[in-house]
N, C-alpha and C positions, 0 to 999 in steps of 0.2 A: 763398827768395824771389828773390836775387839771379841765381840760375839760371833760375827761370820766366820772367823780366822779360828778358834773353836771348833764350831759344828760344822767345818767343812775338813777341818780335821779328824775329826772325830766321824766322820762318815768317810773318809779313806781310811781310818782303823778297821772300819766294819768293813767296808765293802773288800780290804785285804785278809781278814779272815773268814767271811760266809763261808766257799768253800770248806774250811779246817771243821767249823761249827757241824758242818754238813758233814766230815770225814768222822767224827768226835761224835755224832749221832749215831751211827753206823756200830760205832765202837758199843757205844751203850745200849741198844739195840742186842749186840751180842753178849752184853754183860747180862744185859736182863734175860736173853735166852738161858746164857747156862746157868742161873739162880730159879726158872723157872724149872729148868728140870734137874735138880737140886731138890727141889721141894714137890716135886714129882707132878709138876704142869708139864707134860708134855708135848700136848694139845696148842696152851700158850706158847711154849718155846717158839714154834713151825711158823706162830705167826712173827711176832718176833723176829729171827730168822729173813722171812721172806719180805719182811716192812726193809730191815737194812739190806737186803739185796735192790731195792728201790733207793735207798739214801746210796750205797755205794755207785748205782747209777749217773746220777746225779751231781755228785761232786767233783769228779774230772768235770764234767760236761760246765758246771757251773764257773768253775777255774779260768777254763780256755775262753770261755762268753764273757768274763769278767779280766780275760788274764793278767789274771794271778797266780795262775802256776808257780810253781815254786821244790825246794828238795824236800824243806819239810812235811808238805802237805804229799809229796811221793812218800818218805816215809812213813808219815802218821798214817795215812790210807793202807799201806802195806802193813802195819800193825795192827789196823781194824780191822781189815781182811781178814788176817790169822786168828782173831776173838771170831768175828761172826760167823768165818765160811768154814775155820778149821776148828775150833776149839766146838764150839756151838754144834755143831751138825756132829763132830766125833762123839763127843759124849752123847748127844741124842742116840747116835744108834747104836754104841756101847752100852746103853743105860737099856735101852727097848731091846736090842736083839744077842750083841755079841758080849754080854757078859755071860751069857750061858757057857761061852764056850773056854771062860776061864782063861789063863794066862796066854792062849793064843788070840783067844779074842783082844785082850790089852795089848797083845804085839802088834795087830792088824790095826786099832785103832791109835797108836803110837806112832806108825808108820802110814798111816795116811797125815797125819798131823805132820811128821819130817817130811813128809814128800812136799805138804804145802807151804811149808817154812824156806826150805830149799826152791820150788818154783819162785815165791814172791822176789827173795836175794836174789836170783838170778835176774828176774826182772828187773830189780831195781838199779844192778851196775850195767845193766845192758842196752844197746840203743832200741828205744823200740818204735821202726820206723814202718808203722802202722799196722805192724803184725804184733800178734801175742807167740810163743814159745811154748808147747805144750798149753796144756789145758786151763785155763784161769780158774784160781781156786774159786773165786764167786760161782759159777759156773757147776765145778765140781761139789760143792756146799751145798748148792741146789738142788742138785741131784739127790745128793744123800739124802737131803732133809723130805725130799719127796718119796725119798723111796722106803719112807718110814709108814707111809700108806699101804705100801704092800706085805708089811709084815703077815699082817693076817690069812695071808694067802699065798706066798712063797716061802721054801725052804731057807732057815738061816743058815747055812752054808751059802744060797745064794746071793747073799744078804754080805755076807765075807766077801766072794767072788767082787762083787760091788764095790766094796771098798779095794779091793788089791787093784781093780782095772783103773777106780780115779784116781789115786796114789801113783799106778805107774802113767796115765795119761799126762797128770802134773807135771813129770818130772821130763818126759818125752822130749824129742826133739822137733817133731813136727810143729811147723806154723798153722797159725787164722789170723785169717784178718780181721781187724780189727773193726768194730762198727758203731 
């Protein structure tokens, strides 16, 4: 008896933080991006990147099938978010393209990061009844991180342009639905 009353506790611990483990991947995922390109993998970073764009998937999804939803697990998500989709994808394209362009480049890449600091807040004290609010930074992180492909072949100016449009889509007022 004494054993059941254990491990059937001990399997409502788990089963009330998988999601979190899953939010907490995500995170690490973006830690390990921006150390990959730190030490100038930035090849690794993309994948990196695009693996927690899969965990960040996943971990609502797993929440609401198990629910467990919860504030913390909105927060902690919304803190992972801002490592993998802002911190992670800004300095990749700061590091590849707009550091050329010197202390504007730092402002551009500054200011997509407060645009996506500012969407996630707003998300977070906001109801969100099945729409998202401007552009999801995962979404917008995406983008970036893809558009590190094109360097080779488009102007960095346009490369800028890029970041100024998902910075102010973030911050926008338009809805999507949610899916």
């Amino acid at each position: 008896m004494f054993l059941s009353g254990v491990l059937d506790q001990t399997f409502k611990k788990i089963k009330a933080q998988t999601a979190n483990l899953i939010t907490l991947t995500n995170l690490s995922l973006g830690g390990f991006a921006i150390i990959s390109i730190l030490h100038n993998q930035l090849h690794l970073s993309l994948i990196f990147i695009f693996i927690a764009a899969l965990t960040d998937r996943f971990d609502g999804m797993v929440a609401r099938k198990l629910n467990i939803e919860s504030e913390l697990g909105k927060q902690l998500d919304s803190m992972s978010d801002i490592i993998s989709f802002g911190v992670a994808p800004a300095l990749l394209m700061y590091t590849s393209a707009l550091s050329q362009f010197d202390l504007p480049g730092m402002f551009f890449t500054i200011l997509y990061l407060a645009c996506g600091a500012y969407r996630l807040a707003r998300f977070n004290i906001s109801d969100n009844d099945g729409y998202f609010t401007g552009l999801p930074i995962t979404a917008a992180g995406c983008l970036l991180t893809i558009s590190y492909f094109a360097i080779p072949f488009v102007s960095s100016v346009l490369l800028v342009c890029l970041v100024i449009v998902l910075s102010i889509l973030m911050i926008s007022p338009f809805t999507l639905k949610k899916m």
